[in-house]
C-alpha positions as CSV (number, residue, x, y, z in Angstrom):
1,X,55.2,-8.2,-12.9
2,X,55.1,-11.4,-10.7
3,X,51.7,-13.1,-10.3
4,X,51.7,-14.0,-6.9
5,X,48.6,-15.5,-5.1
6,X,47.1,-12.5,-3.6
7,X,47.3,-10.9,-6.9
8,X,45.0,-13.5,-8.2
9,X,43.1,-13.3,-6.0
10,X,42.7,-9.1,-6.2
11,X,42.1,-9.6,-9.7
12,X,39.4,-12.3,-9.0
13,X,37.3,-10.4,-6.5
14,X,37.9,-7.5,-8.9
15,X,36.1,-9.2,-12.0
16,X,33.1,-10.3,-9.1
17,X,32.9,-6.7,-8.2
18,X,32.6,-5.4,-11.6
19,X,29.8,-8.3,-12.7
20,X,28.0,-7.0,-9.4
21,X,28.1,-3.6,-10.2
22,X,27.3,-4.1,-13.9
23,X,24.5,-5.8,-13.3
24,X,23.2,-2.9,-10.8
25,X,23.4,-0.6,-13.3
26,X,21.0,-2.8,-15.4
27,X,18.8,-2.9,-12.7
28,X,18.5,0.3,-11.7
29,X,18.3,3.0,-14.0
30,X,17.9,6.9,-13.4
31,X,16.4,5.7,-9.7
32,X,13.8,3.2,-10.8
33,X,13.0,-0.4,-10.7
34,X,13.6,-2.1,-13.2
35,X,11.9,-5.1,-13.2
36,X,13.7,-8.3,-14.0
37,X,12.2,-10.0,-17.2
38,X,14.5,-13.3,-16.6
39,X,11.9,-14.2,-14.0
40,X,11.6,-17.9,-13.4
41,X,7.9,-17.6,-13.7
42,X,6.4,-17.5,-17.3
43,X,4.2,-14.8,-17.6
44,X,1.2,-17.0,-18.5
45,X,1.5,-18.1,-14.6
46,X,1.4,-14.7,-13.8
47,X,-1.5,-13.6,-15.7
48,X,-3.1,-17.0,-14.8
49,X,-2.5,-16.3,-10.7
50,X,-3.8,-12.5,-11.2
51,X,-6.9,-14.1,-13.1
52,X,-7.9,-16.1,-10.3
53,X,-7.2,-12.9,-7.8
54,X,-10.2,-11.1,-9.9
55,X,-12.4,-13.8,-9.7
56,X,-11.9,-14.1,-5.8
57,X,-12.6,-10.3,-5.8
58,X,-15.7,-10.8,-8.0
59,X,-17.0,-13.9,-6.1
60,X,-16.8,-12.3,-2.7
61,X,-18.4,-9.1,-4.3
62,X,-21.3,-11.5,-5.6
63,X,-21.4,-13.0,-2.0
64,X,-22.7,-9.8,-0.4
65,X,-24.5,-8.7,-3.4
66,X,-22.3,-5.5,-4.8
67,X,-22.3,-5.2,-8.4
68,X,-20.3,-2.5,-10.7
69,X,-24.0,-2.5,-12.6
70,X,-25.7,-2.1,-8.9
71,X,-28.7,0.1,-9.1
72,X,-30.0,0.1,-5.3
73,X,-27.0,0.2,-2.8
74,X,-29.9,-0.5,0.0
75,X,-29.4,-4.5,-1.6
76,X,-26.4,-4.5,-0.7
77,X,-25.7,-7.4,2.1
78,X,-23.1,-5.1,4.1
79,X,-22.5,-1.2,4.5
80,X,-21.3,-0.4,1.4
81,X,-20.6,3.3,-0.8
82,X,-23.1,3.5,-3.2
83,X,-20.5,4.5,-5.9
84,X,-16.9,5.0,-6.5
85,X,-15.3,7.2,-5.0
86,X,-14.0,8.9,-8.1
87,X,-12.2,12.1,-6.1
88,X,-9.9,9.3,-4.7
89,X,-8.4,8.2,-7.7
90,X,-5.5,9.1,-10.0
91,X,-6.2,9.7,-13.9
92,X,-3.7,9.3,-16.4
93,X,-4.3,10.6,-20.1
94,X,-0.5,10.7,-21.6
95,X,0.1,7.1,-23.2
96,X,-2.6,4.4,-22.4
97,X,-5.6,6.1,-20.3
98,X,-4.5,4.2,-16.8
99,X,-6.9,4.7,-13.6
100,X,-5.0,4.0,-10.2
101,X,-6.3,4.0,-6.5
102,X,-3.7,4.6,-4.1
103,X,-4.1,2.7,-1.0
104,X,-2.0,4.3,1.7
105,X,1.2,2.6,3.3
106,X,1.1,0.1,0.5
107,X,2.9,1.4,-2.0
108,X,1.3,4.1,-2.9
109,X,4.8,7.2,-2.2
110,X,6.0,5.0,-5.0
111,X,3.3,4.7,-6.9
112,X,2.7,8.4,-6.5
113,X,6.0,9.0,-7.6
114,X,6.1,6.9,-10.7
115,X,3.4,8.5,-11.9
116,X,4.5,12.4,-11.6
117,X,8.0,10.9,-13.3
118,X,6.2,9.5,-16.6
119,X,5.3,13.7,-16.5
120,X,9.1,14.5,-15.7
121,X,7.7,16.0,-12.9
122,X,10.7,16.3,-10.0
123,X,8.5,15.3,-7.1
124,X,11.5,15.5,-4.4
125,X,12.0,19.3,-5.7
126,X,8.4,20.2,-5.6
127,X,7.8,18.5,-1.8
128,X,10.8,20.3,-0.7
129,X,10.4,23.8,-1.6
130,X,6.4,23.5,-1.5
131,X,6.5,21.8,1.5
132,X,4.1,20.0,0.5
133,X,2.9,16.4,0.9
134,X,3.7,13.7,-2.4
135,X,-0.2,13.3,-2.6
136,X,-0.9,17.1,-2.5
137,X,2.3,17.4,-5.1
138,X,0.6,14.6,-7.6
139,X,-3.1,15.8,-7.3
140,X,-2.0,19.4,-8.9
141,X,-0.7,17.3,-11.3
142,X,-3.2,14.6,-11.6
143,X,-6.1,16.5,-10.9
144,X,-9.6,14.8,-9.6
145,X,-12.5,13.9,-12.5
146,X,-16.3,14.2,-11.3
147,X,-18.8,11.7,-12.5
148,X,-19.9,11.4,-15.5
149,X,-16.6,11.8,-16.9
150,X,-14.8,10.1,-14.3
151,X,-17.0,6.9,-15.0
152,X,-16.9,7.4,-19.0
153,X,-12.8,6.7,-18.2
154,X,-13.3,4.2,-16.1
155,X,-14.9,2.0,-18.9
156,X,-11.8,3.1,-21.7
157,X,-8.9,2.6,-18.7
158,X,-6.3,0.1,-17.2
159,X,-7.4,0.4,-13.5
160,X,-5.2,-0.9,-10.6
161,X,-4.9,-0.7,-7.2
162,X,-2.1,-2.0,-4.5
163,X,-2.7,-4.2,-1.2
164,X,-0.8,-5.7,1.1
165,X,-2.0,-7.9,4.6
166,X,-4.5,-5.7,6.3
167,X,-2.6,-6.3,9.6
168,X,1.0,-5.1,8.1
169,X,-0.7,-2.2,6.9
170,X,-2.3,-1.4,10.1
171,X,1.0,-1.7,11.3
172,X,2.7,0.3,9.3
173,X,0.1,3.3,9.5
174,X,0.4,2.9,13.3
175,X,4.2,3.0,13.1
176,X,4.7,5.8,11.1
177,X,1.7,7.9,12.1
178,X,1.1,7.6,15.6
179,X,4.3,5.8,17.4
180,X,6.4,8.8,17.6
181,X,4.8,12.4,17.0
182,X,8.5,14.2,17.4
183,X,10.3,12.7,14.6
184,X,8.7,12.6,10.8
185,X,6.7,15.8,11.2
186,X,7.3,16.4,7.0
187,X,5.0,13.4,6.7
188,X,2.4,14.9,9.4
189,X,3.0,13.1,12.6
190,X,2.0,15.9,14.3
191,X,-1.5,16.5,12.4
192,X,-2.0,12.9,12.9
193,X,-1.3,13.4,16.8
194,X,-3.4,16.7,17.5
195,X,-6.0,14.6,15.0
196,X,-6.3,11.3,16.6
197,X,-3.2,10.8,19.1
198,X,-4.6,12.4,22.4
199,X,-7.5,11.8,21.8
200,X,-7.1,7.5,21.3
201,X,-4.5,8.5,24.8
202,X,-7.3,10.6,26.8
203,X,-10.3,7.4,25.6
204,X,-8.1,4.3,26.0
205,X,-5.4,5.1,28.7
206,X,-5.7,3.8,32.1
207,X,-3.4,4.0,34.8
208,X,-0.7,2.1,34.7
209,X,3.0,1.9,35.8
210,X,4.3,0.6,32.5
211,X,6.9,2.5,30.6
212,X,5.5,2.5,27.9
213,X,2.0,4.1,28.6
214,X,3.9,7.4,30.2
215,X,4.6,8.9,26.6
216,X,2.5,11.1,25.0
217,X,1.3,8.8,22.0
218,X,-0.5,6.0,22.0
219,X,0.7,2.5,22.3
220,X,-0.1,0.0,19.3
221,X,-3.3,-1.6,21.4
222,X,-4.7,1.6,22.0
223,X,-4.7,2.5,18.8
224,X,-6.2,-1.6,17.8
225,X,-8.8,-0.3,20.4
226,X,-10.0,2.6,18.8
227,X,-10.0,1.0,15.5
228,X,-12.0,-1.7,16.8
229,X,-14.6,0.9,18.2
230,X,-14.7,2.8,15.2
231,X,-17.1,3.1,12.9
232,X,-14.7,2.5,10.0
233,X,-17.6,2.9,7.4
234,X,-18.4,6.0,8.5
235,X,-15.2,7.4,10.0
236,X,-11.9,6.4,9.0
237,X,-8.6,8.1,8.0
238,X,-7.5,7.2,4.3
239,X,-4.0,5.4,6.0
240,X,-6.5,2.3,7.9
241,X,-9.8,2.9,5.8
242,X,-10.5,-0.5,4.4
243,X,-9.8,-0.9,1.1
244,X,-12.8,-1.8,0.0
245,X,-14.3,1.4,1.3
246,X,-11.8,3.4,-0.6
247,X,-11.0,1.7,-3.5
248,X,-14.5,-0.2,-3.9
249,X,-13.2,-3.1,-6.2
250,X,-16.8,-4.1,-6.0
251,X,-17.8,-1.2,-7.9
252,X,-14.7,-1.1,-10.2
253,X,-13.4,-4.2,-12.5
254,X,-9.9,-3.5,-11.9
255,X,-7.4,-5.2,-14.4
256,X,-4.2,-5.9,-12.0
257,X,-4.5,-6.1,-8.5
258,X,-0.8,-5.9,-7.1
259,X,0.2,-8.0,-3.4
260,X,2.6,-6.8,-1.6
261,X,3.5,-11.0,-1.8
262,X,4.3,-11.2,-5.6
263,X,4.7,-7.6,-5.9
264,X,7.8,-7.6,-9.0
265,X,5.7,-10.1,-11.0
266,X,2.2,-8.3,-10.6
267,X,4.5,-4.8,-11.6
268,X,5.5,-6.7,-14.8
269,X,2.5,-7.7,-15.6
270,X,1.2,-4.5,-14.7
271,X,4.0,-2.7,-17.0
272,X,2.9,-5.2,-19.8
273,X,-0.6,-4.3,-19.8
274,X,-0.2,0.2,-20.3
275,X,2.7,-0.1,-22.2
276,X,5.4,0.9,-20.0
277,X,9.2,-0.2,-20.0
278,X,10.0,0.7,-16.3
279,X,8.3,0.9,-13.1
280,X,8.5,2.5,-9.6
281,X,11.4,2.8,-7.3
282,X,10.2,1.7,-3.6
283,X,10.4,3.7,-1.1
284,X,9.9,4.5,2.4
285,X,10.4,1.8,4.3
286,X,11.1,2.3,7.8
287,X,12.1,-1.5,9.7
288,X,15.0,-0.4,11.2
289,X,16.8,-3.4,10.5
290,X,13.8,-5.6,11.8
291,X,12.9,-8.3,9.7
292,X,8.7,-8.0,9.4
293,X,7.8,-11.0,11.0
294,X,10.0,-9.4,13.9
295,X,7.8,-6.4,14.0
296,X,4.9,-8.5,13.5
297,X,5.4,-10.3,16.6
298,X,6.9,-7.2,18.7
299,X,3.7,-5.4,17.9
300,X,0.9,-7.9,17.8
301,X,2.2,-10.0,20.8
302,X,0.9,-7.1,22.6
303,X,-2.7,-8.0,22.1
304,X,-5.1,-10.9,23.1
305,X,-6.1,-13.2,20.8
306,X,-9.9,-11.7,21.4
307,X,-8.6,-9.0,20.4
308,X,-7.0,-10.1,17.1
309,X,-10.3,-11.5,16.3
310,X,-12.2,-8.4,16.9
311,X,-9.9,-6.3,14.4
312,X,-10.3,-9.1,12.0
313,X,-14.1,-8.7,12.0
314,X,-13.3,-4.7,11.3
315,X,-11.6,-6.0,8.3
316,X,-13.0,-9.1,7.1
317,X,-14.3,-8.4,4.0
318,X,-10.4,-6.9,3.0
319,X,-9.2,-10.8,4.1
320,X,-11.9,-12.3,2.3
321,X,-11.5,-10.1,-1.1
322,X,-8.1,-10.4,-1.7
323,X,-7.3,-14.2,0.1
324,X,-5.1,-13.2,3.1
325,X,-5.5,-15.2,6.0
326,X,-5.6,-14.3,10.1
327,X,-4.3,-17.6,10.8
328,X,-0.6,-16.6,11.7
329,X,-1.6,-13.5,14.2
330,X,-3.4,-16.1,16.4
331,X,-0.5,-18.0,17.0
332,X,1.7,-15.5,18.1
């Protein structure tokens, strides 16, 4: 056979295509993440980075007076649980005892699902012919501990939790809770409509000839709005609840704290800690195509900046635990 040049250069592209797809297959094995341990940053950066994370969480925690050994929750500087909320959190017993506190729309369908896999538990199956939800699907399998036991674990585990920018999440629980109540009903669009939707529409909609404000839902700043009038210490679904209402990190000395930012590193270092070889597959993500800071300023250029500021202060202590800034939003 006669080499010609556009048989070199099938062969070439041939050879790249095979590197590519060998190198996926490391990557990605039976659906899950695998994390890359060629990473550019030395561990000891990693666990040096997540070190100073905890002491920021521990030094805001100090600020408003909320201590895990807290005896009188009426010293604490701001409205606060008296205790963790140990019916939120997930227990695992199998390999190292692990303690996690799923923070919803960040991260936590893949979290969910890691978990019910290191069981060999076929989430996907169970949600589909249980119709049931991935957090009603790992709770029969992860079931709830009341104190005292739940705190006795808490002492032995590896606890962690997930965050991201309270804004994004915010975002994303508007978008794919209340934006559209016809499409994504398997995730409860609809409860979340009957539950919050018309309601946020019949208190916050005026009359107005703009397009958007004919539908049925309600538009991203009347749902800022209500959050902004809300109680959120009181009242507050667990998909904008601020986390340190839910997950109380001043009441728990979590070991990792994984950001959405460095979220493969804080994984590793996560994996490192209980023993693990792989981690979660994520999931969910619904962009469209739009990069975030798109979305970002599609959805937030809708509000004022007095506004901005006034959902900040909802979620201050969130920005000042875990070092996220409003700076950006201001500007748009």
């Amino acid at each position: 056979m006669r080499l010609t040049p556009s048989r070199i250069v099938y062969a070439f592209l041939s050879v790249i295509v095979f590197v590519l797809v060998f190198q996926t297959l490391h990557t990605i094995t039976n659906g899950f993440f695998a994390i890359d341990h060629g990473s550019s940053i030395p561990m000891e950066e990693i666990e040096h980075r997540m070190s100073q994370r905890l002491k920021q969480v521990a030094e805001t925690c100090t600020k408003y007076n909320i201590h895990p050994d807290s005896i009188n929750s009426a010293d604490y500087a701001i409205p606060h649980p008296p205790a963790p909320q140990y019916s939120v959190l997930y227990y695992q017993f199998q390999r190292t005892k692990t303690v996690y506190c799923p923070i919803y729309k960040a991260a936590s369908t893949s979290m969910l699902h890691w978990l019910l896999n290191m069981k060999h538990i076929n989430a996907e199956y169970e949600m589909k012919t249980k119709h049931r939800q991935i957090s009603e699907v790992a709770r029969q399998h992860y079931p709830s501990i009341d104190y005292p036991a739940a705190a006795e674990l808490l002492k032995e585990a590896k606890k962690w939790m997930v965050v991201r920018h309270p804004f994004e999440r915010i975002l994303s629980a508007y978008r794919d809770k209340l934006e559209n109540s016809t499409i994504g009903r398997e995730h409860g669009t609809l409860h979340f409509y009957e539950k919050y939707g018309h309601k946020i529409v019949s208190k916050y909609r005026k009359a107005s000839n703009n397009q958007d404000e004919t539908r049925i839902e309600p538009t991203f700043a009347e749902f800022v709005s209500y959050l902004i009038d809300t109680d959120l210490t009181l009242y507050a679904d667990d998909h904008w609840i601020p986390y340190y209402l839910f997950c109380t990190p001043c009441l728990i000395n979590y070991d990792v704290i994984i950001q959405f930012e460095t979220l493969q590193e804080d994984v590793q270092l996560l994996l490192n800690l209980i023993g693990e070889k792989r981690g979660p597959s994520w999931k969910h993500s619904t962009s469209a195509g739009r990069s975030k800071t798109e979305l970002i300023r599609s959805y937030y250029g809708q509000l004022s900046r007095e506004t901005i500021s006034k959902l900040y202060d909802k979620y201050r202590i969130d920005f000042e635990l875990f070092g996220y800034s409003i700076d950006g939003y201001l500007s748009i």
